[in-house]
Every structure is written in C-alpha cells, then in structure tokens.
N, C-alpha and C positions, 0 to 999 in steps of 0.2 A: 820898481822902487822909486818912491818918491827923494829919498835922499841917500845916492850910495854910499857907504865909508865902509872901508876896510872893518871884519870884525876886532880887528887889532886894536880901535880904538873903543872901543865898550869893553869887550871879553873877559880884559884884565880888571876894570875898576866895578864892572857888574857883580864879577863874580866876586871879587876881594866883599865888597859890599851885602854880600851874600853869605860869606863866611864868618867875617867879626862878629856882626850879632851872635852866630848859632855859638862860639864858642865863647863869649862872654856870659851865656846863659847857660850853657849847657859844665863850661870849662873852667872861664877865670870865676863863676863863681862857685868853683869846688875851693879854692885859691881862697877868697873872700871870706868864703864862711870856715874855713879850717883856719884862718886869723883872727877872726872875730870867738876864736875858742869852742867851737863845735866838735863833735866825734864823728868817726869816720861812720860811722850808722845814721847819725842824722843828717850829715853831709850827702850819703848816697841817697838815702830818703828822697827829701826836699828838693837837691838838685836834678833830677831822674824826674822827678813831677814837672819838670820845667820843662819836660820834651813835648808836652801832652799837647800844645800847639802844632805841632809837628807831623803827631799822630792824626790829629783829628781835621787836619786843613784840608783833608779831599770831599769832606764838610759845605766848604763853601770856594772849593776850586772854580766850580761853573762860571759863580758869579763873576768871575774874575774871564770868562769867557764869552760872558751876554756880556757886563755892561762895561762901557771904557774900553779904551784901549791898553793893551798890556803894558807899553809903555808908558800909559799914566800910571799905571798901577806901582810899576816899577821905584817911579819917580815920586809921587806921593807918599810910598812906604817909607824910602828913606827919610825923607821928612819927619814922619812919624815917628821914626827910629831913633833921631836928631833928638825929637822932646820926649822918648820916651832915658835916656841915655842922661838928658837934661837932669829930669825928674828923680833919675837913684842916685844923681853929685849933690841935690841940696836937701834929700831927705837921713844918705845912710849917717850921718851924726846924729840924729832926731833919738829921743827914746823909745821911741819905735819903728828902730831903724829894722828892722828883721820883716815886722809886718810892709813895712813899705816899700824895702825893694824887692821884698817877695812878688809885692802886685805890679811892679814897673818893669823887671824879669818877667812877669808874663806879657803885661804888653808889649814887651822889646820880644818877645816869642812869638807871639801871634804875627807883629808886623812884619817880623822877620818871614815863617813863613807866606806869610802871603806874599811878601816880596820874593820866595822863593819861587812860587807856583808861577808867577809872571813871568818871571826871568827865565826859568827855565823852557816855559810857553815859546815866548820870543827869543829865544837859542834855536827850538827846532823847527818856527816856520822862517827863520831869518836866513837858515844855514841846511843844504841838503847832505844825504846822507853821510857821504865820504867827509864833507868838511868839519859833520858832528863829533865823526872818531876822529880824523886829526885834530881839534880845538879841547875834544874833550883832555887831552893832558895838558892842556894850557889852562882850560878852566880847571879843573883839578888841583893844579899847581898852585894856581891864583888861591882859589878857593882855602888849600892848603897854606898858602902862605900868611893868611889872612889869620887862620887859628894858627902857626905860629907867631905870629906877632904878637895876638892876644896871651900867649906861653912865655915868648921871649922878649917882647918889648914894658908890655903893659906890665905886667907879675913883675920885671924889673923897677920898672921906673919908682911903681908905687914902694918898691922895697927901698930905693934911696930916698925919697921923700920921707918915707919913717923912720929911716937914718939919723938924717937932717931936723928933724920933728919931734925926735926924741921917743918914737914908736908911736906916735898918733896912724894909726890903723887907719879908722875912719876918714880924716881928713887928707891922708893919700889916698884912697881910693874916692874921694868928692874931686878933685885936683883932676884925677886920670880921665872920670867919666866926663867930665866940663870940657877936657880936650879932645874925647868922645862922641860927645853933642857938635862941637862947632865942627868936626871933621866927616859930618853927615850930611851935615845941611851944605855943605862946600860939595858932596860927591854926588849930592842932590839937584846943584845949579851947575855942574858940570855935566852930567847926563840931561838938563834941562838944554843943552846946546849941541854934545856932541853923541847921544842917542840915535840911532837914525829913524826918521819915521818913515816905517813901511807899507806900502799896500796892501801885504795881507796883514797885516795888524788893524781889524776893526771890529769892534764891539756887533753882535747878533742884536739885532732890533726886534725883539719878539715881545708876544703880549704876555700876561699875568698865566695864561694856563697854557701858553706855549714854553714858556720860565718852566714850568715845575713839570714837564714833560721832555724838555732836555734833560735839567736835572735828573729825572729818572735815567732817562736813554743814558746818559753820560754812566751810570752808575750800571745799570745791565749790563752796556758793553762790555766792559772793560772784563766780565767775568765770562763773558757767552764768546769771545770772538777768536778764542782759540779751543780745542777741544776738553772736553772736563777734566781729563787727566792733567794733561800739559799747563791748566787752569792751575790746579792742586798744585801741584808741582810747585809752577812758580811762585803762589803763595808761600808754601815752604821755605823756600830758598831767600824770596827776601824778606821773610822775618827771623832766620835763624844760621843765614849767611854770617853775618857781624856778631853771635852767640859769643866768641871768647873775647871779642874787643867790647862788647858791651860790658862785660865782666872785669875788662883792664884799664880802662877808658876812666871812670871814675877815683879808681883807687891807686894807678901808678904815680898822678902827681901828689898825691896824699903821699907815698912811699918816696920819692925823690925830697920832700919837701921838710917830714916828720924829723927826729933828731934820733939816733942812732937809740937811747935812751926807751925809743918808743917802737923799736923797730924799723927805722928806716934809715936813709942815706946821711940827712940833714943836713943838706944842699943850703943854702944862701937862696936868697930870693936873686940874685945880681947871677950865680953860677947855674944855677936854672935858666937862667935866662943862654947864659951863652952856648949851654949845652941846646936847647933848643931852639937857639935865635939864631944861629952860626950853621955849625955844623949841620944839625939836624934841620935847617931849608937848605942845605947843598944834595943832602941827602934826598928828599921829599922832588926838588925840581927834579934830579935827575930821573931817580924814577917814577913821575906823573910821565912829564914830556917821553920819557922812554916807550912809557905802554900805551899813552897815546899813538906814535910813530906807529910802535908793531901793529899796531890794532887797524889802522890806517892802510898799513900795507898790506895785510895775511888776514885780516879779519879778525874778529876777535874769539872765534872757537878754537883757532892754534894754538892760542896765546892761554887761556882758559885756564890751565891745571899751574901752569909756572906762573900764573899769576896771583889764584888759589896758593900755592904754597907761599908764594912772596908776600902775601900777606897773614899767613898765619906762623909759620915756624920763627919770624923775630919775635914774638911774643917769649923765645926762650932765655932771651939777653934779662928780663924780669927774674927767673928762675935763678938763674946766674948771678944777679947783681946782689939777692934778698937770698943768699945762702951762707954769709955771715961772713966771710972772707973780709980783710980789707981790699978795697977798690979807691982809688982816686978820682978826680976828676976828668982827666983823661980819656979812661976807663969808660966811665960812664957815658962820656958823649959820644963815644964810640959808638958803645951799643945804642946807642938813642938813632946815630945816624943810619947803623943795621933795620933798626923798626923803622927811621922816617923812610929810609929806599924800598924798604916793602912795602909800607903802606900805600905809598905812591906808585910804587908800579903796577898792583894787589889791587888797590880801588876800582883802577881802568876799567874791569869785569864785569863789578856788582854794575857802575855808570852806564856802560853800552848795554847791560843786558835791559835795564831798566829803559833804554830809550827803545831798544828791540822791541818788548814787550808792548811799546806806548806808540806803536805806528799804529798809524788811520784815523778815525773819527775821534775829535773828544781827547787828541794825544797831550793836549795840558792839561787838561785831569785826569787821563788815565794816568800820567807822570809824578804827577801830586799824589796821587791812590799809590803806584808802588812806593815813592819817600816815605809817606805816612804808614806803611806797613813793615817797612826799615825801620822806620824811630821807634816805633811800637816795639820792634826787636831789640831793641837799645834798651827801652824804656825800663820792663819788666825785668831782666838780668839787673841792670844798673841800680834797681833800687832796693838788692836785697848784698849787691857786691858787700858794701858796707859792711853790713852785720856778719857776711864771712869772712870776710879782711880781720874784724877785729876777733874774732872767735877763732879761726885758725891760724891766724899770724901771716903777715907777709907773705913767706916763702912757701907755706904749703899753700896758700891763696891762689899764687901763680904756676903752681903746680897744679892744681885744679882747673886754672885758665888753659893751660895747655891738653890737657884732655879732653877739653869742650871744642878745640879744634878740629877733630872729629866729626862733631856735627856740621860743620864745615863741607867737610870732607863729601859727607853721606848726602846733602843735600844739592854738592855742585852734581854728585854722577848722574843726578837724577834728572837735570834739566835739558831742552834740547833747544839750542840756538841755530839760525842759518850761517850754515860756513863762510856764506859771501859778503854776512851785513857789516858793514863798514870799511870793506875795500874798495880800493881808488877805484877799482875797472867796473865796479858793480854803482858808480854812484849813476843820479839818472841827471845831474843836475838842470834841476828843476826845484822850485818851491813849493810849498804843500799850498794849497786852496784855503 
C-alpha cells in the first residue's frame, strides 16, 4: 500500500456517495413526479426506465478495469454527479421541465453506476475476505443511510420550502438539488485527499485488440467459471431474489404519501420524513451491522434462510397498514422500522453472495454483471407495479407482493454457497493481484 488508512475513513462517505444518487433516481423521483401531478402508472413507467443505467453498466465495466485507476473513476464520477444534480436545480421550473430532468436522471444514473462499478472494484481489492463480510453491514448501512436521507431528509425539507412558498413544487425541489450539487463536489475533494492510493489499483496498459479480448474474456468468465447448472441457478436468483420488493419499492411511497381519498395513508411530506428519517435508520443500522457481524462470524450460509425471511415477511406491515383500519403515525413508523430491520439484516445475503460469486479474474466486472442483473430484476416488475397498484387498489396490490415472496423462497433453495466464505478463520489475508 502506498498510503494506509483505516477503511473507516472512505467505507462510510464512499458508500453514502453511492447510494444518494441511486435513490434520488430511482426513489425521490417517484416523490418528484407524484408532486408534479403524475399517476401511479406513469410514475412506475418512467421511473423503473431510470434503472436501465444499472442494468446495462457490465456494458462498459472493463473499461473502468483497463483504463485509470478505480480511484479516479471513483472521484471523477462524483464530479459528474455534482453537475449532473446542478443541471435538474436550474432546469425542473423550465417548460420543459419533465423532458429535462428525465435526461439529467439518466446522467446522474449512468455516473452513478459507473461510480458504482469502481467503488465496489476498490472495496474487494482494498479489503480481504473476512474484512468484506464484516464491512459489508457497514457499507450496507451507509449505503442504506444514504437512501434514507433522500426519504427522510430531502422529501422533507423540500416539503417545508413549499410550505414556506406557498406550494411552489418546482422551486423546492431547484433549492434541494443546488444543495445536492455543492455536496458532491465537497465528497469529491474530500476522497481527492483522504481516498487511499493503492498498489493494486492500476489501470491494464493493453493495446486496441488486447481491449476487446479482455472485454470478451471478462464477459465468458463470468458465465463458464462455475458449473452450468450452478451458472443457471445463480442467474435465477439474482434477478428474481428482490421479485416482491421490486413490486413494493416503487408504489409504497406513492401509498404513505397519497391522501386517504385515493387510497392511501396521506402522510405529510414532514411525517414521512420522521417515520423514515428517525426511526426507520435505527431500524436499517441495526439490522445491516447485525448481518454483517453474523456473516463475519458463521459465514454467510448459516445466516441464509433468517435472512431470506427477514427480508421478505416485513413486506406484511403493507398488508396491514392498506386494509382500511385507522392507523396513526405511530403505527406506521413502527411498521416502517419492522421493514427497515429486515431489509437491513435480509440484504447481507443477496451482497455476500454476490461478492462469492465475483471471486477470481475480472471480479469488478463480474460484480457489476451480477448488480446489473439485480436492477434488471427491479427493473421489469417496477415498471408494470403502477398499473396494478392502480387497477387492484392498494391493499390487494400488497397482497399480491406478498405471494411473490415465494419466488423468493424457491430461488434461495436452489443456490449453493461455500459455508466458509466470509468467516474470520477462513480469511487468507492477503490482497487480490
């Protein structure tokens, strides 16, 4: 190592840095456009196309493994991110505010992933095995924290500002991103100093036809280097692991947000916030860091099936909340904190098995290839949730989400992980080449 620091100094601002994008793109603008007076069919539409950066970034992962260093990749992106963040504060008042931050949403997607595919690169040559699974519920966490901020900070503030404004829409969410933009280019010049630069972080010096025969190679592997079955399988599993939350994921804030009038809670933009800015990151730390720990200690095949349920059975607090009863606020944050400790403990799974899968050659693009076969699973659910949200109502909506955990179910039995991978005694520490 050319400069050691603690991963404690990156881990947290990397990965935060990691997450804001995905869920201002993917999340607060489910938020954005259900203000700006859209339906919950064009909202899942539109929004669900904005993962397509996501899907399609094992596309041009390599390049991000020939040329530069992951670290500049890293650091550059945010940049990007800074003027792309810039770009949707001085266009969404324009009259054609819809076509323009449609196209600045996808560049804040694209840089995102690509910032994603680096970061994640320089996570697993930075950090050996055992330290992967303990850090993973720290990045988890982070990461997690990250989208709720964008739930429970941003979705507020902009709601006092329209308060204040007299319901100017637009010029609270110009206001948020502005504070957006300058808080990028700041996490930009602070990984510009306290990043560490490593040894094995360096760009492959190859020629034009050696380029497009990694490329290839990188894209073979990834499908040749475990047996075809066990190939299938995994495929399986990470595009249809996240099946019910792809399905909940777009249409629950639409239902916390709606007015009782239209089927939903009719939450405050301010009471949104606290049920998921409070409570709901008490919930989310405790269970990342939780399954990080176990995973750490027992490996993560122990851990497997309790963490499969913990993240699919809070899906039933939906069920519950959208069956017409009255509920208070209370209530509902409750249940928010039930889903954020499963999601958080639940994630640990799909994350390690995803870094399992991505050992050996080429493991920051075969890592990028599993994510983008995740979003893909996201992708296609998410952009039809809408139009059954509003055709079955609410409550049978979420009754349908919960059946689809199932699939869940049927595609964890089918996978097969090493019992040892990411136990302390099994680490070799050592850094990968």
């Amino acid at each position: 190592m050319k400069d050691k620091k603690s991963p404690w100094y990156w881990i947290p601002t990397v990965y935060a840095a990691e997450g804001l994008p995905n869920i201002i793109v993917t999340g607060v603008s489910v938020v954005i456009l259900l203000q700006m007076g859209m339906t919950n069919t064009q909202i899942a539409l539109y929004t669900s196309w904005l993962q397509l950066p996501w899907i399609i970034k094992p596309l041009w992962s390599p390049f991000v493994d020939i040329f530069k260093t992951k670290r500049w990749w890293v650091i550059a992106m945010q940049m990007l991110l800074g003027a792309a963040f810039a770009g949707v504060a001085f266009t969404i008042g324009s009259s054609w505010w819809f076509q323009c931050i449609m196209f600045f949403l996808f560049l804040m997607g694209f840089s995102s992933a690509t910032h994603d595919i680096a970061a994640d690169g320089y996570y697993m040559i930075e950090l050996d095995d055992h330290d992967q699974s303990f850090f993973v519920g720290i990045r988890n966490t982070v990461y997690r924290l990250a989208v709720i901020f964008g739930n429970g900070v941003l979705v507020p503030v902009a709601g006092l500002i329209q308060k204040a404004s007299g319901g100017r829409v637009a010029f609270s969410w110009s206001l948020v991103f502005f504070g957006l933009a300058g808080l990028f280019l700041a996490i930009a010049l602070y990984h510009r100093f306290y990043l560490p630069e490593s040894a094995n972080d360096k760009p492959r010096k190859l020629s034009a036809s050696e380029t497009w025969r990694t490329l290839g190679r990188s894209f073979s592997t990834y499908f040749t280097k475990f047996p075809f079955k066990e190939t299938v399988v995994a495929l399986l599993f990470l595009l249809l692991f996240r099946f019910p939350e792809a399905l909940l994921t777009k249409m629950s804030p639409t239902f916390l947000l709606r007015p009782a009038s239209e089927g939903g809670l009719g939450l405050s933009a301010e009471q949104y916030g606290i049920a998921y800015g409070t409570i709901g990151v008490i919930g989310l730390m405790l269970g990342g860091i939780l399954g990080g720990i176990l995973a750490s200690r027992d490996g993560v095949k122990k851990w497997l099936w309790p963490m499969v349920l913990a993240l699919t059975l809070p899906d039933l607090v939906y069920v519950y909340l959208s069956a017409g009863h009255q509920v208070g606020i209370g209530l509902v944050t409750a249940c928010i904190f039930v889903e954020q400790f499963g999601y958080g403990f639940g994630f640990t799974a799909l994350t390690l098995y995803m870094l399992y899968f991505s050992q050996g050659e080429f493991k920051t693009s075969h890592y990028s290839i599993c994510t983008g076969i995740t979003y893909l699973g996201l992708m296609l659910p998410g952009m039809v949730s809408g139009y059954l949200a509003d055709r079955l109502g609410y409550h049978q909506f979420f009754v349908v989400v919960m059946a689809f955990c199932l699939v869940t179910f049927l595609v964890t039995a089918l996978i097969k992980i090493d019992p040892s991978f990411g136990k302390a005694s099994n680490s070799k520490e050592k850094k990968d080449e």
